[in-house]
C-alpha positions as CSV (number, residue, x, y, z in Angstrom):
1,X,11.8,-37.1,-51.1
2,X,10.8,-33.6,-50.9
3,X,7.2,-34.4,-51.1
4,X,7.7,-36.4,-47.8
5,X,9.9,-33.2,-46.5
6,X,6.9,-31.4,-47.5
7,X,4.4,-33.5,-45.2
8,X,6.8,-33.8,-42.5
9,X,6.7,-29.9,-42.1
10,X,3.1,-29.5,-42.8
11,X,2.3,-32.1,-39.9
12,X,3.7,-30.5,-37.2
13,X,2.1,-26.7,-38.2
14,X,-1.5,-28.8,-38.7
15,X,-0.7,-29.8,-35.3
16,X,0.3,-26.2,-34.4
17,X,-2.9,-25.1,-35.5
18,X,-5.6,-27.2,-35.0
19,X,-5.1,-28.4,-31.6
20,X,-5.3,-24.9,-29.4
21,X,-8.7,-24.4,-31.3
22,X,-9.8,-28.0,-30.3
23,X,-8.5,-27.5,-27.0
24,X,-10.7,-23.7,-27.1
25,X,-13.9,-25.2,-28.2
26,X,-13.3,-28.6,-26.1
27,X,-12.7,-25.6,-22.8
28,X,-15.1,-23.9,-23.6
29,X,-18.0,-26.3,-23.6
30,X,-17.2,-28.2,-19.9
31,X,-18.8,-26.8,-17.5
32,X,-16.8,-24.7,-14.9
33,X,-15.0,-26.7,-11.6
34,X,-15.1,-23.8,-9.7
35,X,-12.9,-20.4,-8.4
36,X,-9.4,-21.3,-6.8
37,X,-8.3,-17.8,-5.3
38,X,-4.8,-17.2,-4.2
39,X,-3.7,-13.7,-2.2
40,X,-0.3,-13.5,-2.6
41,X,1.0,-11.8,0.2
42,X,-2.5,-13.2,3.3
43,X,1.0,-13.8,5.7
44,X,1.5,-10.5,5.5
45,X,-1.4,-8.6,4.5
46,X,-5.3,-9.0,6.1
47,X,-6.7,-6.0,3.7
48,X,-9.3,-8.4,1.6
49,X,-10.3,-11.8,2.2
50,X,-10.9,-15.0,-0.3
51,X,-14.6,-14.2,0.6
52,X,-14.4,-11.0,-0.3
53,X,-13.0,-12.1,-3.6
54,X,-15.3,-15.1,-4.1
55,X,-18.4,-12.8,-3.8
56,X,-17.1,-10.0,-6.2
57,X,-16.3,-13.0,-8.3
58,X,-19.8,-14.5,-8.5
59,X,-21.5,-10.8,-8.7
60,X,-25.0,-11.5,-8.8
61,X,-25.1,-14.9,-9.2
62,X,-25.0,-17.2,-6.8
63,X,-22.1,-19.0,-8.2
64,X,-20.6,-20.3,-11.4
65,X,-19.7,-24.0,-10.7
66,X,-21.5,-26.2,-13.1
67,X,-21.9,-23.3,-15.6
68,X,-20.7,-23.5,-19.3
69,X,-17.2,-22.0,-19.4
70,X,-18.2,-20.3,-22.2
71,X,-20.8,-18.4,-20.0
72,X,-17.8,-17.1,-17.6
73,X,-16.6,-14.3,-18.3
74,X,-13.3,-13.6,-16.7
75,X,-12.9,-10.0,-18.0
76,X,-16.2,-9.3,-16.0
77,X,-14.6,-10.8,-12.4
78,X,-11.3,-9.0,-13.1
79,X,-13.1,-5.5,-13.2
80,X,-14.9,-6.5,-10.2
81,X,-12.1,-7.1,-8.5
82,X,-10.0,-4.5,-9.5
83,X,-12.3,-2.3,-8.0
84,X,-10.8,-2.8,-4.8
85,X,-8.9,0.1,-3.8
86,X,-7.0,-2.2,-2.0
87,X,-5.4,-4.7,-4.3
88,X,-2.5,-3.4,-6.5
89,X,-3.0,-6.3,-9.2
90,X,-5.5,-8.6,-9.8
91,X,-6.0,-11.2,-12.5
92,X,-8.2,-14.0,-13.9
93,X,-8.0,-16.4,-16.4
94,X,-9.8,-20.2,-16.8
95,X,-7.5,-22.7,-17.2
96,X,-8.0,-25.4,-19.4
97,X,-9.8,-28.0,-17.1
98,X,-12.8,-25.5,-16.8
99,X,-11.4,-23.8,-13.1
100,X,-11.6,-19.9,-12.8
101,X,-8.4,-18.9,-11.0
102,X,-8.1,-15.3,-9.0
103,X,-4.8,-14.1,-8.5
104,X,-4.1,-11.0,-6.5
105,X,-1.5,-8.8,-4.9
106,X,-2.4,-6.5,-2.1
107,X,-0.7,-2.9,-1.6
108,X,1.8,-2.4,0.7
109,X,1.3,0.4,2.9
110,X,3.4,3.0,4.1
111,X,1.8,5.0,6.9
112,X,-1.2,5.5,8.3
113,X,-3.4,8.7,7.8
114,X,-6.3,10.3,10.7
115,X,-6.9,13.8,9.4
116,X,-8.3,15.9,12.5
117,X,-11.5,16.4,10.4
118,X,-12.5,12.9,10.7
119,X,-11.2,9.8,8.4
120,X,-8.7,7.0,8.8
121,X,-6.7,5.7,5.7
122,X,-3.8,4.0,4.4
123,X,-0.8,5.3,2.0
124,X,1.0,2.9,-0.1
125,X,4.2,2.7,-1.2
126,X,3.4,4.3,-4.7
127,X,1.4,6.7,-2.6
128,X,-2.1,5.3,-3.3
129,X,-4.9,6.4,-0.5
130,X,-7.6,3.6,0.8
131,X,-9.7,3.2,3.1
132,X,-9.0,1.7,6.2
133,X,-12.3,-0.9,6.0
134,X,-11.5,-3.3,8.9
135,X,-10.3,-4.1,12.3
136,X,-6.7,-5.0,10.9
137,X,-3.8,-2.4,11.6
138,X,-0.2,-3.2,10.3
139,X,1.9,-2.0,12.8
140,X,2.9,1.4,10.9
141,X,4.0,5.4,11.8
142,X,0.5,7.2,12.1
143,X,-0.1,10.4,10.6
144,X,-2.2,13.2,12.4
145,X,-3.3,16.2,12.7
146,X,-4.0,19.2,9.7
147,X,-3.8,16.8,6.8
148,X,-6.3,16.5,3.8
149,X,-7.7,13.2,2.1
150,X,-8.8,15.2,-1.2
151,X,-11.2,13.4,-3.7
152,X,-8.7,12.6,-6.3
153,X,-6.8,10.9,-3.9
154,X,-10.0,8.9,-3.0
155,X,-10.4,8.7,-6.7
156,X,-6.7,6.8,-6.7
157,X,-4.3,9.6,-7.5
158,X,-1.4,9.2,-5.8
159,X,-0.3,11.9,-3.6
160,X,2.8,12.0,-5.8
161,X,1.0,12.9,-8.5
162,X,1.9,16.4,-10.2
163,X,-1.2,17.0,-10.3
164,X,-1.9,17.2,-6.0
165,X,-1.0,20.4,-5.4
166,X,-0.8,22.4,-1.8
167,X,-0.5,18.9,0.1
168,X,1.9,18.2,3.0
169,X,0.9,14.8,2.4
170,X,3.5,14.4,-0.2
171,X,6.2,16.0,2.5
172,X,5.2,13.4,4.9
173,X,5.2,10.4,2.4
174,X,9.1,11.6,1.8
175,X,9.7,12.1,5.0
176,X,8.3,8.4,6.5
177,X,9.9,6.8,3.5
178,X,13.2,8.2,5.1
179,X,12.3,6.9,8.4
180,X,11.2,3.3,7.4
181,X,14.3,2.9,5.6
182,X,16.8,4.4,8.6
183,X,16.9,1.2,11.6
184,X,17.3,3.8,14.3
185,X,14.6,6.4,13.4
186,X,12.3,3.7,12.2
187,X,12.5,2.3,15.9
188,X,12.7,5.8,17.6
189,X,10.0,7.7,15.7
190,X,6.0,6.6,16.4
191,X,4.0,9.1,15.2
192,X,3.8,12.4,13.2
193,X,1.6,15.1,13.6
194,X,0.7,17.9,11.7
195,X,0.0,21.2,13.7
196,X,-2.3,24.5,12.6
197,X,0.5,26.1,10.7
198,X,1.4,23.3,8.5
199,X,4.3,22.1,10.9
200,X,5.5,18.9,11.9
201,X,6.1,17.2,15.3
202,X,7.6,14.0,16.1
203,X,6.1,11.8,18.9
204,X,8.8,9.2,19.9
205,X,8.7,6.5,21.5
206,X,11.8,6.6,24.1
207,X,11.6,9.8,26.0
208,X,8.3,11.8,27.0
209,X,9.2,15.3,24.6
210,X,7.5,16.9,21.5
211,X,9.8,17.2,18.7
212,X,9.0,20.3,16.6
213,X,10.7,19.3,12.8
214,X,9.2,22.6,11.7
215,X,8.7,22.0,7.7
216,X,9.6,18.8,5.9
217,X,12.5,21.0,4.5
218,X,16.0,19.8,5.0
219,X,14.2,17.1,7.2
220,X,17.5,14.5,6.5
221,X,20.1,17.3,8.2
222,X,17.6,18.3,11.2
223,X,17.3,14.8,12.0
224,X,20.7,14.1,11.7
225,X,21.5,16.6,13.9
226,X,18.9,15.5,16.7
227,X,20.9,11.8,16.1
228,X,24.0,13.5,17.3
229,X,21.5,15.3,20.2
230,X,20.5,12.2,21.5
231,X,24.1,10.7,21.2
232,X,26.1,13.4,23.1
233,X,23.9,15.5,24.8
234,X,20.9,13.2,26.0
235,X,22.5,10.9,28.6
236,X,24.3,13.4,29.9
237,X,21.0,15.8,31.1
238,X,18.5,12.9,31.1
239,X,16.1,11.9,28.9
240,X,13.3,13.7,30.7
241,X,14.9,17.0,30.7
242,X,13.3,18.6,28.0
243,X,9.2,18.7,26.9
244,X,10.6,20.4,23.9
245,X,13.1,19.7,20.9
246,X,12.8,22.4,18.0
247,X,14.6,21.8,14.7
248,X,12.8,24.0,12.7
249,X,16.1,26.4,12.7
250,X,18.8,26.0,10.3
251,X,22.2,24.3,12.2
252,X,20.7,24.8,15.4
253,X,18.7,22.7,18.4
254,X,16.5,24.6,20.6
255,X,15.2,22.9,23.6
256,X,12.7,24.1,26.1
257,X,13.1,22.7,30.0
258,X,10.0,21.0,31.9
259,X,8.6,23.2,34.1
260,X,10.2,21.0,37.1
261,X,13.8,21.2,35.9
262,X,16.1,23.5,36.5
């Protein structure tokens, strides 16, 4: 009786053992069906293509169908791929009838960057810089003006990182993260530009004024202020009363008349 217990356990672990490497070997001599790619977020996103992928994927070859699996190397595509400034994750891994699968997730950006010295870029949410490559723009608050793309944030440090010093970018990531996440400034506010003296202005998009934020400091209060401005005061003058709104001053709204009011 326990000789049989004994086989009846041994079974089961033979089973355990011997069958992943049979499966390995058996994998790993088919040759390989193909590259199945699958972008999580295309409905959203247009920043890379399965074309894109599928020629990274191939690298110099011409491509890997018919090839020994063993001759794929996965680790290889995945570096390729992840060299896209663009994609936040990427994977790839065979599976076991010989297919080469690509699995990727695109960043999600925040804002998008056009320092005056030349450029055009795009912040994600972790505060990752790329490139803006192609026609496609998601509809997001643009960023002008005296800002600076620096190499290490070409490099991919975030603009967060402790170690990006001097940069108003990291005052304007805060400050459209605040906006995107308030309904009635995310609707109000279009774009943000940054002037000479490392100010900010607000360009919106209901009523033809400049509004001067001053620094990112206390940028929640000044703006909560101006919501009480454009509540109270704004429909009583006219929209068009003003070319200028300044909150730079603490507690205080300072507007400047258009030359044709009175």
């Amino acid at each position: 009786m326990r000789r049989f217990l004994k086989i009846l356990f041994i079974i089961p672990l033979l089973y355990i053992v011997i069958i992943p490497v049979y499966m390995a070997r058996s994998t790993n001599s088919m040759p390989c069906g193909g590259i199945v790619v699958d972008i999580s977020d295309s409905a959203d996103y247009h920043f890379v293509t399965k074309r894109q992928l599928l020629n990274l994927a191939y690298g110099n070859s011409s491509g890997i169908a018919g090839k020994p699996v063993k001759e794929v190397s996965v680790s290889a595509i995945e570096n390729r791929i992840n060299g896209l400034r663009e994609l936040k994750k990427a994977e790839a891994y065979i599976t076991v009838d010989g297919i080469v699968h690509i699995f990727v997730v695109q960043r999600n950006p925040v804002m998008r960057v056009i320092p005056g010295s030349g450029g055009d870029y795009f912040v994600d949410e972790e505060g990752v810089v790329m490139r803006r490559r192609n026609l496609y723009n998601p509809r997001l608050h643009i960023v002008e003006g005296n800002v600076n793309i620096s190499q290490a944030m070409l490099n991919g440090v975030s603009v967060l990182d402790t170690i990006i010093k001097n940069s108003i970018l990291k005052d304007i990531y805060h400050l459209v993260i605040y906006i995107n996440d308030d309904k009635f400034w995310s609707a109000q506010i279009d774009q943000i530009y940054v002037d000479g003296n490392n100010e900010i202005n607000l360009i919106p998009r209901v009523g033809n004024q400049l509004i001067h934020l001053g620094t990112a400091e206390n940028y929640e209060g000044k703006l909560r202020n101006l919501e009480a401005f454009y509540d109270k005061v704004l429909p009583e003058v006219g929209w068009n009363k003003y070319s200028l709104i300044n909150l730079e001053y603490k507690d205080q709204i300072v507007c400047k008349k258009r030359d044709n009011q009175k």
